[in-house]
N, C-alpha and C positions, 0 to 999 in steps of 0.2 A: 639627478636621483633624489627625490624626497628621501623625508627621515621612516615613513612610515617601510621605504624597502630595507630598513636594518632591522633585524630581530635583537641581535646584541653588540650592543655598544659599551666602549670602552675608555674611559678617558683621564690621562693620565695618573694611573691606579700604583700604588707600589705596595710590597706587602714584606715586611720584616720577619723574622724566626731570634729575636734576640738580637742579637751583633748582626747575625746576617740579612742582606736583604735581597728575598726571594724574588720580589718584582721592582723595580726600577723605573719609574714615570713608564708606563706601558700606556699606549693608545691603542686600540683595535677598533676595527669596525665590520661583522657579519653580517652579507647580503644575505636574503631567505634563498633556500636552495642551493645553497656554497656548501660543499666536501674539503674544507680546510685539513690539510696534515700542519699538526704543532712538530717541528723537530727541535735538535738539540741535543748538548751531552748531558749525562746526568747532574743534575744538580741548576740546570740552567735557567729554571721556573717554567717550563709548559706546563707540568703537571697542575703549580700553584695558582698559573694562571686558568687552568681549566676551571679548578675545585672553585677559586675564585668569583667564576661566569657564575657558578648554581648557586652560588652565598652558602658552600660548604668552611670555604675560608674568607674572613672579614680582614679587607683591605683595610691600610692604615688610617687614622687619620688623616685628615686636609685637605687637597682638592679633589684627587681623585674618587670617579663615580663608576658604575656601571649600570648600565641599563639592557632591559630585556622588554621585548614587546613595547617600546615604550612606556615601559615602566619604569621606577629607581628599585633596583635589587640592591643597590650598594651605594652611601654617602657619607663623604667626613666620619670614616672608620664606622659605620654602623647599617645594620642593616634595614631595609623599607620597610614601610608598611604593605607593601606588593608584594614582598619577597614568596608569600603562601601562594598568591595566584599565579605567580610567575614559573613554578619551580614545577606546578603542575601541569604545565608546558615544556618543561627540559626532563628530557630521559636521560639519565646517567649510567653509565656502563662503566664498570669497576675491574679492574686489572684482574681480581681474584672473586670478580662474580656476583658476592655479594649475596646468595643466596642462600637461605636455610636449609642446610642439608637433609634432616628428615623429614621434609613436606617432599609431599610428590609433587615433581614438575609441573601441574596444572596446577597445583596449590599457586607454587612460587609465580606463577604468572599471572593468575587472575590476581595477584595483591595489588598491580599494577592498578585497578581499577579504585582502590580504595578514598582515594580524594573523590570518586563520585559517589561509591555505593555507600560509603559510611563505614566507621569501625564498628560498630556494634552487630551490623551485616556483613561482615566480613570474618570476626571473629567465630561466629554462631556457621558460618558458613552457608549463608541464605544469600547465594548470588545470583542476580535478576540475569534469566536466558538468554538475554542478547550478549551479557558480560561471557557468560559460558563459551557460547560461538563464539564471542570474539575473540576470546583464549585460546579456543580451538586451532580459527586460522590463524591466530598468529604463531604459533607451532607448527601449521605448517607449511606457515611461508619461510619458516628457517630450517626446515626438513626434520625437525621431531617431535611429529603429532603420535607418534607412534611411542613416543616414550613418559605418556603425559602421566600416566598413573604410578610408573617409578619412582623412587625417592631422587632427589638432585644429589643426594652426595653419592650417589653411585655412579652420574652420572662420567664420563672425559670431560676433560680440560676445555676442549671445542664445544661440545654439547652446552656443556654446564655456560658456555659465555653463550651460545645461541639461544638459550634460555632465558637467558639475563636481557638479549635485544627483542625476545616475544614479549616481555615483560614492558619493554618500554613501551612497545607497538600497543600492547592493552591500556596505559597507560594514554595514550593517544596524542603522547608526546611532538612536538615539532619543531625540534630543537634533539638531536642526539650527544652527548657529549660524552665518548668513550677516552677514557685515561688507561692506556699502554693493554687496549684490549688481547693482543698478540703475543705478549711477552713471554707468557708462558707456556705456548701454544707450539706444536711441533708444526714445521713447515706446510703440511696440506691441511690441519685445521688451522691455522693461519689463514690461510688462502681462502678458506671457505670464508671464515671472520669477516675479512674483507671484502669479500666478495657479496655479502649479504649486505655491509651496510654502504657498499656504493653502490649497491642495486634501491635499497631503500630511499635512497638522494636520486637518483637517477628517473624512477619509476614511479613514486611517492612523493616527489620532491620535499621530505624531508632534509632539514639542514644538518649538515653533518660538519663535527669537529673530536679530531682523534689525532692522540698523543702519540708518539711511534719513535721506536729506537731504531728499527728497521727503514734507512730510508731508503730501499727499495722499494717497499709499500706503499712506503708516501708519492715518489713518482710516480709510481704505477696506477694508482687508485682514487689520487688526490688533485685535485684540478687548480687549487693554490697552496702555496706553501705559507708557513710562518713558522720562523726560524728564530730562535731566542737564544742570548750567552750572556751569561752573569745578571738576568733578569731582565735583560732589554731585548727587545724585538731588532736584530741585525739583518732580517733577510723578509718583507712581503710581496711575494710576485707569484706569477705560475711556475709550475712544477717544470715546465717547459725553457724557461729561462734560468733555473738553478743549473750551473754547470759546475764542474769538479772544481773551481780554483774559489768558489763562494764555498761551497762544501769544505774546503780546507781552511777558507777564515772561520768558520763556524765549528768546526770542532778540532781545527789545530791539523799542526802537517804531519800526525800520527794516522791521521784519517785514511783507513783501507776503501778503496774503492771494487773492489770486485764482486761485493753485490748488486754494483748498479752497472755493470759491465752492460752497454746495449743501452741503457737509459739516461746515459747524459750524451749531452754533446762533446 
């Protein structure tokens, strides 16, 4: 496997909060078109490592790198000179959305466009026709083309993050990287959540990488796992080789099983 089939790479990154330390000599390596579920208890760095990948959060100094597209997004604690080109390739999807509540829905997603059309055409709101349809469909490849002239903050919990992955899809993203898209999502807008963005990997071959406390979801949806505790990576394999007794080193033998009842071995 050439280097040109990883999109992001990762190599031994660690990232501090004070005394604590969020990430722990972490390696990774994303093939293009991988649906990675991040698991873990809270506090265990997926999230760090996620924000990490977009150069949201600036790794320590010293050796560790990471790279995107073959670029350097991250080195000796600092960030690339890539990092602008790079970031305009990673769509991020944010636990609580992320969105301006009184723009209306199409607002909120054509902005997704704005590393091409310009801020100055964006602001004035002179968005070139193709950006428009694109907005369009991408609303209604997540099922609410119908709600584009609404504001977002009226919109549900589910809506409002469906809106958020039209926004990446304008954005023309290829690289997804949702942080705990689900959490606050009642079980069938959950399901739809997910269901939209392993259809996006699936259909699009978009690369996906998503944060989850739910690891039902992650079996279900995610075709490899990556498993982290106290900032290091304890578990990378298929979803299909995690069984209950990895499940109980990784989050301790308080670990309930009965939402994956049917999906482990």
């Amino acid at each position: 496997m050439t280097s040109a089939a990883w999109v992001l790479s990762v190599g031994h990154a660690s990232k501090s909060f004070g005394e604590r330390r969020a990430l722990d000599n972490v390696s990774l390596d994303v093939r293009a078109g991988e649906m990675i579920g991040l698991i873990g208890a809270s506090g265990s760095g997926k999230s760090t490592l996620l924000r990490s990948l977009s150069g949201l959060n600036v790794i320590d100094a010293g050796e560790g790198r990471i790279e995107a597209f073959g670029m350097a997004l991250q080195s000796g604690g600092k960030l690339g000179k890539s990092v602008r080109a790079a970031r305009h390739r990673i769509g991020f999807i944010f636990q609580q959305f992320n969105l301006v509540g009184r723009l209306t829905v199409f607002t909120n997603v054509v902005l997704g466009s704005l590393g091409r059309t310009g801020f100055l055409r964006g602001v004035l709101g002179l968005w070139p026709a193709e950006t428009t349809a694109a907005a369009m469909t991408a609303l209604a490849r997540v099922g609410i083309a119908d709600r584009a002239g609404q504001r977002a903050g009226t919109l549900s919990g589910g809506q409002q993050q469906r809106a958020a992955i039209a926004r990446a899809l304008v954005q023309q993203a290829q690289v997804i990287l949702a942080d705990e898209p689900v959490a606050s999502l009642d079980p069938v807008a959950a399901r739809r959540v997910m269901e939209i963005l392993r259809d996006l990997n699936k259909a699009d071959g978009l690369t996906v990488l998503v944060t989850l406390h739910q690891v039902d979801h992650a079996l279900r949806y995610c075709d490899r796992i990556v498993a982290l505790k106290a900032g290091k990576i304890v578990y990378d394999g298929s979803s299909a080789s995690l069984d209950r007794a990895k499940l109980i080193d990784i989050y301790g033998p308080e670990f309930e099983d009965v939402a994956t009842e049917g999906l482990l071995k």
